[in-house]
N, C-alpha and C positions, 0 to 999 in steps of 0.2 A: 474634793472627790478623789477617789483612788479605784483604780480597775482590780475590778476581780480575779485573779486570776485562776481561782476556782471554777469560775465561770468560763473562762477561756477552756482550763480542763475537759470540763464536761459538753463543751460543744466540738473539740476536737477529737474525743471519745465516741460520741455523735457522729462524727462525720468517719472515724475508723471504722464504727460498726458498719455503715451504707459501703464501703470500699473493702470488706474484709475477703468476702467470696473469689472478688478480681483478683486482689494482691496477693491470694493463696496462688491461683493460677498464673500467675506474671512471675513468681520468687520460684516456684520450680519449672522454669521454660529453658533458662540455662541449663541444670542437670539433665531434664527430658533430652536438649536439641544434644547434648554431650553425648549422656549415656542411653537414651532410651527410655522413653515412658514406662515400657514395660519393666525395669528393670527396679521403678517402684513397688512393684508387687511380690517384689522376692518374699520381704519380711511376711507375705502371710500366708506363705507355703504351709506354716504351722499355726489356723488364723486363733483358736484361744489363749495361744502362749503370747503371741504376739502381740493380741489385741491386751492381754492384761501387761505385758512389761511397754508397752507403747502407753497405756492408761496411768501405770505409775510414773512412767518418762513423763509424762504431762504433766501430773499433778505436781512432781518434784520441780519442772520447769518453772509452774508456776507462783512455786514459794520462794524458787532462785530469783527471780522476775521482781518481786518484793523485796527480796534482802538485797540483790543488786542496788535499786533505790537508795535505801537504806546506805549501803555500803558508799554510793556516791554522793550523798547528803556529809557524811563524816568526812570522807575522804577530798571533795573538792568545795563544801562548801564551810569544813572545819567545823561542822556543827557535833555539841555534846551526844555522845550514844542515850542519855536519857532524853534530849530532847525529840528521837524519833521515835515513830511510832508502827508496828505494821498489822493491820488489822484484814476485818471481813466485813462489809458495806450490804447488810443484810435487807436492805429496802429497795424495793423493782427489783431486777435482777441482783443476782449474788455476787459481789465481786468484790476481790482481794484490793487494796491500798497501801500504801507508801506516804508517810505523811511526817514533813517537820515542821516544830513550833519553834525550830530556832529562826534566829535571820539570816539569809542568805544574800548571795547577788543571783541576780537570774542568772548571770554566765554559769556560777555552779547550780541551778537550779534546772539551766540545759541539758551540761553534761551527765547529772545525775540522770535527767530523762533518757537520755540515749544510751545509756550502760547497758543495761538488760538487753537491747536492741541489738545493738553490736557484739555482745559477750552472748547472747544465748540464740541468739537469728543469723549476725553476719556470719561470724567465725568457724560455727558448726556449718551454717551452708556453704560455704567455702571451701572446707575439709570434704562433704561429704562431693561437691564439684571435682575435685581433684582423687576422691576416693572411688567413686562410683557408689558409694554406700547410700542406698534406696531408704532404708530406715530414719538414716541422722537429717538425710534429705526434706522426709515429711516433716520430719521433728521439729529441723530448724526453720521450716516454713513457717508451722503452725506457730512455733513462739517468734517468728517475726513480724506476723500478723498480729498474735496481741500485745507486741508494741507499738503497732500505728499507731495506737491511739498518743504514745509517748511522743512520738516523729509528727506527730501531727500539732500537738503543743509546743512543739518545740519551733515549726513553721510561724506557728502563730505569735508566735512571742518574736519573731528575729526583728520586729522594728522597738524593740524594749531596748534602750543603752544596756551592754552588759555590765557596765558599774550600778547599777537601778539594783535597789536592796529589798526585797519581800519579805515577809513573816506571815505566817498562815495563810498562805494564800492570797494575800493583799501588795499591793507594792504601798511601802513606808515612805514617809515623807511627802512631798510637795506633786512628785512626778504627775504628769495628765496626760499616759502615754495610752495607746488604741490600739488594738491589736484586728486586722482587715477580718468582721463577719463575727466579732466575740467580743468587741469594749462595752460590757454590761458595765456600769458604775453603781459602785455602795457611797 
């Protein structure tokens, strides 16, 4: 038997969507209690320009968000650039993916999950904490939110040894390890 960890994915993606509303409002309570609620609102002094360079901010967020993956599948799990993949997961809802058919260990199969989180959520909200900048505030909320669902796999897997090797989504070899609320077995 070997756990899925596809299945771990898509139940911790599950449980980011039910938490995504709160963790919008909890990721900018810091900035609000710093600078000011109101001072979110600057960027829409001008709201069509805003709302279309915030729309492209997004959309580009989101293909950073992928390649990020990508970038940390190569970079800590050594895997070949042809063996990843970054697609568009066009069935139920529409969503972007990050995907390698090379072998990993979960340890780099963590960090690649948390890249995008911390490069495109922590760092920006951080800067814009210390800037006062209303805009990079939303911004980096918004793509910190849709990395839960990354932070949230990445929870679920911490009882997995980080020497433990996966490929497609499966953990390789012998392991019969459970992850608490997601051990589907294939």
């Amino acid at each position: 038997m070997r756990t899925n960890i596809t299945a771990i994915t898509s139940y911790a993606n599950a449980l980011a969507a039910a938490i995504s509303p709160t963790a919008f409002i909890i990721l900018l309570i810091p900035y609000g209690l710093r600078w000011g609620l109101t001072s979110l609102l600057v960027p829409l002094h001008t709201p069509i320009l805003s709302a279309l360079i915030f729309s492209a901010a997004t959309i580009l967020g989101i293909a950073a968000h992928e390649a990020l993956h990508v970038v940390g599948f190569v970079m800590f799990g050594h895997a070949p650039w042809r063996e990843v993949r970054v697609g568009i997961k066009r069935s139920g809802i529409v969503t972007p993916f990050a995907r390698c058919h090379a072998t990993l260990t979960i340890s780099a199969y963590r960090h690649a999950a948390l890249l995008p989180g911390v490069t495109l959520g922590l760092i920006p909200g951080s800067t814009a904490l210390v800037s006062g900048n209303g805009w990079l505030a939303l911004w980096s909320a918004l793509m910190g939110m849709g990395a839960l669902g990354d932070v949230a796999t990445f929870w679920l897997l911490r009882n997995i040894p980080s020497s433990t090797r996966i490929c497609n989504g499966a953990i390789v070899g012998e392991g019969k390890f459970e992850s608490e609320g997601a051990g589907e077995k294939i």
